[in-house]
C-alpha positions in Angstrom: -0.9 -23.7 -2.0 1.4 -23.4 -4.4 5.1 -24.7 -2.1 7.5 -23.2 -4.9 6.8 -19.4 -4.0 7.1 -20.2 0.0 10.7 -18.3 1.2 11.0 -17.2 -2.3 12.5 -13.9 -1.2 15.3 -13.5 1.3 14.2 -9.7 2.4 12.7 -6.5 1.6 16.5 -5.7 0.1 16.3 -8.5 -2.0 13.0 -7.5 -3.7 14.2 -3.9 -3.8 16.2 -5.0 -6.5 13.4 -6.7 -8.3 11.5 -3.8 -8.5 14.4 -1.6 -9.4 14.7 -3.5 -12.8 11.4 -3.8 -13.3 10.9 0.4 -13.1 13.9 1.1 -14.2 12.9 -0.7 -17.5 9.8 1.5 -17.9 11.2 5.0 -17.8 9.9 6.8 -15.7 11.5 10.3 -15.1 12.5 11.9 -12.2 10.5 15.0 -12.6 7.1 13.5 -12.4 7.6 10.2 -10.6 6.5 9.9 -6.6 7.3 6.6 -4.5 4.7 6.0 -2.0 4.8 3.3 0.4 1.5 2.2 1.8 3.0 0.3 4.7 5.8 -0.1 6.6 7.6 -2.6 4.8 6.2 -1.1 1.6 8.0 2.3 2.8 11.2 0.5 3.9 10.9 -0.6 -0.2 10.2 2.9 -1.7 13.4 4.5 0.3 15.6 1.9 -1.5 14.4 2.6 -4.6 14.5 6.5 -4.4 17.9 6.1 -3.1 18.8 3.7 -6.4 16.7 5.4 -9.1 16.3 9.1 -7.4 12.7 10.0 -7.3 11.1 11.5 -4.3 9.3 9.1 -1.9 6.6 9.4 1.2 4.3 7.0 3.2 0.4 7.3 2.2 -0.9 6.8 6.2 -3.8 4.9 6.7 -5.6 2.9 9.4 -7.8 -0.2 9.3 -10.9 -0.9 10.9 -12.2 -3.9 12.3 -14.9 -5.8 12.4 -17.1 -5.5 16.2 -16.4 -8.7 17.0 -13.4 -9.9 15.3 -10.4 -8.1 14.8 -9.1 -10.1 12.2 -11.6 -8.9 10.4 -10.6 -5.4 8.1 -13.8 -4.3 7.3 -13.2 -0.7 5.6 -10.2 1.5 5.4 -9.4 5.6 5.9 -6.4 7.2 4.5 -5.1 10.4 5.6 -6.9 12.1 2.5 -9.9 11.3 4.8 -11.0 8.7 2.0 -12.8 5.4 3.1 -13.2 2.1 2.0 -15.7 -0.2 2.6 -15.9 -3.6 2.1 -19.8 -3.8 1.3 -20.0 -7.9 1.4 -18.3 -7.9 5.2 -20.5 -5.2 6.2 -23.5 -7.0 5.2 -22.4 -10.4 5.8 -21.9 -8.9 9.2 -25.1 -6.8 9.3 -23.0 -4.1 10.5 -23.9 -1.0 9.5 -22.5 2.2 7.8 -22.4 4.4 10.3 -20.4 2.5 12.7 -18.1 2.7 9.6 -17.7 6.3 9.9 -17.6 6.5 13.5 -15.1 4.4 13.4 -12.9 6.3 10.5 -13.7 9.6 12.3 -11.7 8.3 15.4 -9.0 6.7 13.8 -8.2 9.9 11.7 -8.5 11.9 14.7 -6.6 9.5 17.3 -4.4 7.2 14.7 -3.3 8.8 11.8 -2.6 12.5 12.9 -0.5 11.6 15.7 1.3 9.7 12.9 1.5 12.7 10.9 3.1 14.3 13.6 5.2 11.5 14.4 6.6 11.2 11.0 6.0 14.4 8.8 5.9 16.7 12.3 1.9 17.6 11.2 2.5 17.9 7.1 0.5 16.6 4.7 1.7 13.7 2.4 4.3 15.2 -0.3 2.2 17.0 -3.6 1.5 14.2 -6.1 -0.8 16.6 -8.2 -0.1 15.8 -11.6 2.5 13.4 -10.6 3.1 9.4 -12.1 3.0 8.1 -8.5 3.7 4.6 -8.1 2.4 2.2 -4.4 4.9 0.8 -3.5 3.8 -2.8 -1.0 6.4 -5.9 -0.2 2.8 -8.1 -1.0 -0.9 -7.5 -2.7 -3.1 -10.2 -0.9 -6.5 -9.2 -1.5 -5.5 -5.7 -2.7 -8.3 -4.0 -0.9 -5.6 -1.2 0.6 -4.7 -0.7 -3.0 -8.2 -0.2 -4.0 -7.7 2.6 -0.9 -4.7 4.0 -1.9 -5.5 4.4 -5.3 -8.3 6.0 -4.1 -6.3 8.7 -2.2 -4.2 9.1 -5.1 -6.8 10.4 -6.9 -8.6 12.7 -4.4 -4.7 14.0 -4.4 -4.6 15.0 -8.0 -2.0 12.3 -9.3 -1.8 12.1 -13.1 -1.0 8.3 -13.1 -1.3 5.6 -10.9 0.8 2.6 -10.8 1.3 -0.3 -8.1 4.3 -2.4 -7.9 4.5 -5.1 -5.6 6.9 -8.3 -5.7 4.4 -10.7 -5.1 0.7 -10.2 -5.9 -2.6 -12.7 -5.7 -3.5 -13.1 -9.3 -7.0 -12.1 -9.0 -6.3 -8.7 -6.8 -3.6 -8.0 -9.8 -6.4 -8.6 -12.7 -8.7 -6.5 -10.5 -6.0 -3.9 -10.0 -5.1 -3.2 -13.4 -8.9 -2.1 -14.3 -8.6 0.9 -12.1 -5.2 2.1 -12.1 -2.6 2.8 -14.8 -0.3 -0.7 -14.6 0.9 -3.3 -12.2 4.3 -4.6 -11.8 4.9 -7.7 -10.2 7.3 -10.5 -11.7 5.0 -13.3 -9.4 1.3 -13.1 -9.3 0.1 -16.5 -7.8 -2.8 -18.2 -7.2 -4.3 -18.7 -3.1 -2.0 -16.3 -2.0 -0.7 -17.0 2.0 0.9 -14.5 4.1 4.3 -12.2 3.9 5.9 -14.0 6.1 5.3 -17.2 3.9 7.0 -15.9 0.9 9.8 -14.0 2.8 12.6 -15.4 4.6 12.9 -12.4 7.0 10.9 -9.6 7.5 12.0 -7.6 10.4 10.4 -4.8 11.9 10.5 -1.3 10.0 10.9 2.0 11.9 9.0 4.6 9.4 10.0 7.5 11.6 14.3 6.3 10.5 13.2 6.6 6.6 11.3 9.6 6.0 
């Protein structure tokens, strides 16, 4: 552990301003440029930065599934492009099988992730990205398996270019990360990343429905 990045950052403004340099310095135009948040706090990030730089923003909606019996355990992901994720060692490790997987995804589309549609977007589908530079927007990258899902999504949606920006990122998901996507911005990518909370002062609660 690695004590110089712990409370590095005060708050999600603080890092907004991070990233803001950081894409400002790699021109991207309005025209063609998306912001999507992939969580809450990665959201709360995105509507700074479309408010500083002016590009259009959203939330990609996802849900996690859990291992049987541990629910610490994320085991595979579904986005609202009805993509999944697995993570094959878990499920093997686990002996869990597929199916279950997709059970599971099936009833978290149907009981999670429309009501948030309807809750956020009032039922519409994420804003188009076809042939858009979209950039995923998170406040950390731990293992950057809901990366690996988003990116996914992205492409099922048609985007032209995929980038992730992040202010803190593991330094192994961020080596993985930039063999499938376009780039990765991050000005700190360290090494047995923690926890959010370790490298943030505060992180308060975000309400998604106040943003969008």
């Amino acid at each position: 552990m690695d004590n110089r990045y712990r409370n590095i950052f005060n708050n999600r403004d603080d890092v907004s301003k991070e990233l803001e340099e950081i894409i400002s310095s790699n021109n991207f135009s309005k025209d063609d440029t998306i912001l999507i948040g992939i969580s809450q706090g990665g959201t709360y990030i995105a509507n700074i930065l479309s408010k500083k730089l002016g590009f259009e923003r959203d939330i990609l909606l996802s849900e996690h599934i859990k291992a049987p019996n541990n629910d610490n355990v994320t085991i595979a992901i579904i986005t609202e492009s009805e993509d999944v994720v697995i993570h094959h060692e878990l499920i093997n490790s686990f002996e869990i099988e597929e199916d279950f997987i997709y059970t599971q995804a099936r009833y978290k589309y149907d009981e999670a992730i429309l009501n948030y549609k309807y809750k956020y977007r009032n039922g519409e589908k994420i804003i188009d990205i076809t042939n858009k530079r979209v950039i995923l927007i998170d406040e950390s990258v731990e293992s950057g398996f809901s990366m690996y899902a988003s990116i996914k999504s992205m492409i099922t949606l048609g985007a032209k270019n995929i980038y992730v920006a992040s202010p803190i990122i593991d330094r192994v998901a961020y080596n993985n990360l930039l063999t499938i996507c376009d780039g990765v911005y991050s000005n700190h990518k360290v090494l047995n990343y923690v926890s959010s909370q370790y490298y943030y002062k505060i992180l308060e609660d975000v309400d998604v429905g106040k943003l969008l």
